[in-house]
Structure formats: C-alpha cells, structure tokens
N, C-alpha and C positions, 0 to 999 in steps of 0.2 A: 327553416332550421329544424323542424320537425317532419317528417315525411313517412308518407303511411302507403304502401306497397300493397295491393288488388291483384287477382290474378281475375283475367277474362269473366270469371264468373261472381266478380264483384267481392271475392273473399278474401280478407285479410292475410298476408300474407308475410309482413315485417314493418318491421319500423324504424327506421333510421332516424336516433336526433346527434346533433351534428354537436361538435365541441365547441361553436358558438352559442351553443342555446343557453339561456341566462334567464333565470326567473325566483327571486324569493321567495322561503317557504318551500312548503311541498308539491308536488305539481307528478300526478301520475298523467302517464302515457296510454296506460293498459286499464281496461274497463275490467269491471268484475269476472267477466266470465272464459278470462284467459286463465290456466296456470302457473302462467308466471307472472310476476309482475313487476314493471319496471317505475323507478321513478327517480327526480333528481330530487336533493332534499337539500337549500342552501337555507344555512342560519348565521346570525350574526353572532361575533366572538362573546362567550360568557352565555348562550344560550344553552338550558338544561334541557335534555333530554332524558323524564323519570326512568331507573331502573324496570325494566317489565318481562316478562316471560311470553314465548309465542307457545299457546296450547294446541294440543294434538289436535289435530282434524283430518278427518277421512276425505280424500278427496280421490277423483278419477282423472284421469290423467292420457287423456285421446290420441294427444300427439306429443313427442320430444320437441320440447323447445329451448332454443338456448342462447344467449346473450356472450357479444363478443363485442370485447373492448380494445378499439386501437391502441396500445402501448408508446409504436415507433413505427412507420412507414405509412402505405398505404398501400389496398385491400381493392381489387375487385371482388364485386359479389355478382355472381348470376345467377335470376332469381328462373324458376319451370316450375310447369301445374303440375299438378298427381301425373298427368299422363308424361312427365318428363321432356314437354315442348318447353323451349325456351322462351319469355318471355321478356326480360330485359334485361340490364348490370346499372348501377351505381360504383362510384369510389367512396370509399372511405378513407378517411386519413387520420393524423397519430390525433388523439383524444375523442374522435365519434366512438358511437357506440351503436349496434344494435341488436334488438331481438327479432330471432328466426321463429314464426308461427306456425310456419301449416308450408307446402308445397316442398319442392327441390330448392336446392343450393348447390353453386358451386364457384370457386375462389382460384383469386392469383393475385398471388403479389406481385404488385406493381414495382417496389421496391423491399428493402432489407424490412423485415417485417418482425414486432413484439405484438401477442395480441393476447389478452385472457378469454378463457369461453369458459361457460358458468351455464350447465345444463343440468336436466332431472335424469340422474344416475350415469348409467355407463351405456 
C-alpha cells in the first residue's frame, strides 16, 4: 500500500501510497531530509488539534518536488533517471496519492482524470 520508487542507482525517486493505506494517528512517509513532506494524519471525532504557528526557517531546496493527488480517474506515471532513460510506470487511481523526488516524470491518463499537484513554487 505504500511503495517507494529507486532509480538504478538506488536513489529515491517517489512514493506512491495508495487510497487503501489505513493507519491511526500520524504516520510520515518522508524522512527528515526531503523538502517536502508528506504524511497521512487520521484522528478520531472530538480529537483537538492545539492552535500553533509554522516559524520561518531557511531551508535549501535542491530539487522541485511535488505531490499529486488523484481526484477522479486514473494516472499513468513514467518514472526516468537524470539521464532521461526510462525506467518503469505504475497506475494510479482516484484517491492515491504521490510525491515526485528526484528524476523524470511523465503521465497519461488512462481515463477522464481530476488530480491536485502541490509543489514548491512555479
């Protein structure tokens, strides 16, 4: 339900978790040293989450990456190294979700397709 993408040189590459993944609580995907980070966060009804502020922090920011969430249909993704060789595709369907790391990308809808993407800038 969780699946974690390598290109040949053993380097993370994306993370697909799937619209059946289920786990109470909070539960990150993405270790410290990505800039993005993804996570599911299921709590039960009447559960408070204190008011808080995210403080400025400087951060560097190597690669654009960016997180796309099936709405409606579903999604070819093919994933390529830096040097722009193919390396494999997955489907995605309405409710998966994933973050794009590091390499190439490239998509086709399989069918009529809604999806959000949520990257760092333009």
């Amino acid at each position: 339900m969780i699946e974690y993408i390598y290109d040949l040189k053993n380097e993370l590459l994306s993370i697909i978790v799937s619209h059946k993944f289920s786990k109470p609580g909070i539960h990150f995907f993405t270790d410290n040293s990505l800039s993005q980070q993804l996570a599911l966060m299921q709590h039960p009804k009447g559960k408070i989450i204190d008011p808080h502020i995210h403080n400025p922090v400087a951060r560097e920011v190597h690669y654009t990456q960016e997180v796309l969430l099936i709405r409606k249909g579903r999604l070819r993704v093919d994933f390529y190294d830096e040097s722009r060789q193919y390396l494999q595709s997955r489907v995605l369907e309405t409710g998966d979700i994933i973050l794009l790391i590091k390499g190439g990308h490239g998509f086709e809808a399989l069918e009529e397709l809604e999806m959000f993407e949520v990257k760092q800038g333009p």
